[in-house]
C-alpha positions, 0 to 999 in steps of 0.5 A: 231749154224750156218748152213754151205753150204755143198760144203765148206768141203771135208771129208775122213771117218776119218775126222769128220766136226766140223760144226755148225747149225742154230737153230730154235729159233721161228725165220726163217731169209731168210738169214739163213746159212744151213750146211750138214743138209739142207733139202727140204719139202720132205727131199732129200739128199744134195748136196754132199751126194752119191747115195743109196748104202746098208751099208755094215756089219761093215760100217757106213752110209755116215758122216752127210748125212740123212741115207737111208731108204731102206737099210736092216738094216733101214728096220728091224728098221722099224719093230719096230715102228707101222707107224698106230699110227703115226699122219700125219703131212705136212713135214716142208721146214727144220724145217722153220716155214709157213708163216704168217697167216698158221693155224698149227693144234694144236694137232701137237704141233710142238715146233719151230713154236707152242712153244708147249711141249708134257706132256713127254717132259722134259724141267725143273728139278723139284727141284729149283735151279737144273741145268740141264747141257747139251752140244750138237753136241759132241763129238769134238776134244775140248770136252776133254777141257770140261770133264777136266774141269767138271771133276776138280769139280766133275760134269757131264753133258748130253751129246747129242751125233751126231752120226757122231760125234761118230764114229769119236771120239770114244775114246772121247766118251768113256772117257765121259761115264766113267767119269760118264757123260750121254750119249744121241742121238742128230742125225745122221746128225743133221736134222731138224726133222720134215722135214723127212719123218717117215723112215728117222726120225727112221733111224737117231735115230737107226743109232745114237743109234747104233754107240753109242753102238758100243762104251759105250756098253750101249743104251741111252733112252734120246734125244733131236731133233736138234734145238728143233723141233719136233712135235707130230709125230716125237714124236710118233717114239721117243716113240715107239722106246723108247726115252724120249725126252729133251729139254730145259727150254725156254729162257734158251738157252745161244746163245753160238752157235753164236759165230762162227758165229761173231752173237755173243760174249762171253761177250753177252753169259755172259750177257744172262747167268748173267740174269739168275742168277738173275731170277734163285731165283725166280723161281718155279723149276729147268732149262735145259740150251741148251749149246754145245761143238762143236767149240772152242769158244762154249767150251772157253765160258763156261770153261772161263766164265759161269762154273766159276760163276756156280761153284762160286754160291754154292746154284747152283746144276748142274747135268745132266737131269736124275739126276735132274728127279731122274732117274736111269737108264738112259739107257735101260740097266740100270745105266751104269756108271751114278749115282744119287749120281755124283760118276761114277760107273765102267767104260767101258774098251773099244770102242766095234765097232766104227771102222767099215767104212763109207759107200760111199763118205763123203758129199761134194767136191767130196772126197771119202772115203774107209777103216775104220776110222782108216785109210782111203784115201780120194781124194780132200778136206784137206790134213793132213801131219804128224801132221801138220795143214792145212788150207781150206779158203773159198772165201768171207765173215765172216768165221768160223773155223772148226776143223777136227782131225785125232789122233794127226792131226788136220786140221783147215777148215776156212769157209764161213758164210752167215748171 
């Protein structure tokens, strides 16, 4: 999905940025857009984000802001990974493959660049014909569209969850947990992964994973790197703190992130999704489809258009990943809510802590942000009255809008995008 410049969007701590992300295809344009997750070669925060402060008990790091390193909690996170057992690789420039000619050692295995999978890397289902159906960057205020959806036709898919994200819309998460959807991490912040250093790469996760927990009540054990780059050190973090990384099957990423964007239609999605179908018989095993459900279009897409002719094609079986590779227990818990046989077990009754604050200022335009998430102020930016919408228009350009929600208040952002 498309990136978006930081200084477009004023955020209080109740307000979640529904924003886009370039992903990393194997192909780096110079014109490319960079949202909140920007990062240089030594991966510093961006513009926007506010100075190290520690997070205080109960609070969150700052929305879509790489979390410190140095703060108490990510330094006993810290103790759980052996750093000796890490390989060294050179920190990418946010994930952007070197130039022409630049030998990328081959034990580093770095997908964006390399196109290289680790043999724990999951990317296809086993079984032919097997979908594995996943949506990324949620929850948003259109994820509930989706869950009613595969919800009306006794599906459920994997969920990578931002944790930002998270604490934003608990209840949303929640209702996907119960309805028997597996929960995975997606990120804090949506970085790219391999231009962290192994502090930050640790806290994204821990922090993902425990903004999680604080609403399901379960810890999930899948993840899956944003824009698909990681590479054997960022793997080697993922493991020792106990993930399974996903991806998905190669060619089969429907480009649904473009839309906002104006890079792409519904139609050319369709069109990708339609030459699948004719590939899919003739394919040795099952697929993992790279989909997501962070802006309007991305959800109007695959509930208009590609769900219904999945569904339609009954020799089709969608499911989420650990279903398609038999796993059980995709939590460290154990099976939650999720079942192999697609009826969810007992649900959760309620969200345990996602209502702590959020540390510091938001990330950009100067907004500040004090209280808990379900009633903050905030200085600058949109502003919500009553359960009216507001607009936020960007000067010059192709636009995207963003929703931003706060209960029944929604606030469309209409932002710039540079392509």
């Amino acid at each position: 999905m498309v990136k978006i410049l930081p200084t477009l969007v004023a955020l209080s701590a109740t307000l979640s940025v529904v924003l886009g992300h370039k992903h990393h295809h194997g192909h780096h344009a110079s014109q490319d857009v960079h949202s909140l997750e920007k990062r240089a070669t030594t991966a510093p925060e961006p513009t926007g984000c506010p100075a190290y402060a520690p997070v205080a008990t109960g609070a969150w790091p700052t929305l879509d802001c790489i979390p410190y390193p140095q703060d108490p909690q990510v330094q006993t996170w810290l103790k759980l990974v052996d750093m000796t057992k890490v390989p060294v690789y050179p920190l990418s420039n946010d994930g952007v493959c070197p130039p022409a000619g630049t030998i990328i050692p081959a034990g580093q295995c770095w997908w964006t660049c390399q196109k290289c999978t680790a043999p724990a890397d999951i990317t296809s289902c086993p079984q032919t014909e097997t979908w594995g159906l996943t949506y990324d960057d949620g929850p948003s205020p259109d994820s509930p569209r989706l869950y009613d959806n595969l919800k009306a036709h006794g599906t459920q898919a994997t969920l990578f969850i931002v944790g930002s994200r998270a604490i934003s819309y608990p209840a949303t998460l929640l209702r996907a947990y119960n309805e028997g959807h597996q929960i995975a991490i997606h990120t804090w912040s949506h970085p790219s992964m391999t231009s962290l250093s192994n502090e930050q790469i640790v806290a994204e996760l821990k922090w993902t994973e425990k903004a999680i927990v604080s609403v399901i009540g379960v810890t999930p054990i899948y993840w899956r790197p944003p824009y698909g780059d990681v590479d054997n050190r960022v793997r080697a973090i993922a493991t020792q703190l106990g993930y399974k990384t996903s991806i998905w099957t190669d060619g089969f990423d429907t480009n649904d992130w473009n839309i906002p964007a104006g890079t792409a239609t519904p139609q050319s999605v369709v069109a990708t999704f339609q030459t699948w179908m004719a590939k899919i018989p003739t394919m040795s095993t099952g697929f993992i489809v790279l989909e997501h459900d962070l802006f309007p279009a991305e959800v109007n897409v695959s509930i208009d258009s590609i769900l219904p002719i999945a569904y339609a094609d009954k020799s089709l079986k969608m499911m989420p990943i650990a279903r398609c590779v038999g796993d059980a227990k995709p939590y460290k818990e154990g099976a939650g809510t999720f079942s192999l046989a697609g009826s969810p077990a007992a649900p959760a009754s309620s969200s345990t802590a996602a209502s702590g604050s959020h540390s510091g200022t938001a990330a950009a335009g100067g907004s500040t942000a004090t209280g808990s998430a379900g009633a903050s102020t905030s200085s600058g930016g949109p502003k919500i009255i009553g359960n009216s919408a507001v607009s936020l228009v960007g000067a010059g350009g192709a636009s995207v809008s963003a929703a931003l929600m706060v209960g029944s208040a929604v606030v469309f952002a209409v932002l710039p995008a540079i392509l």
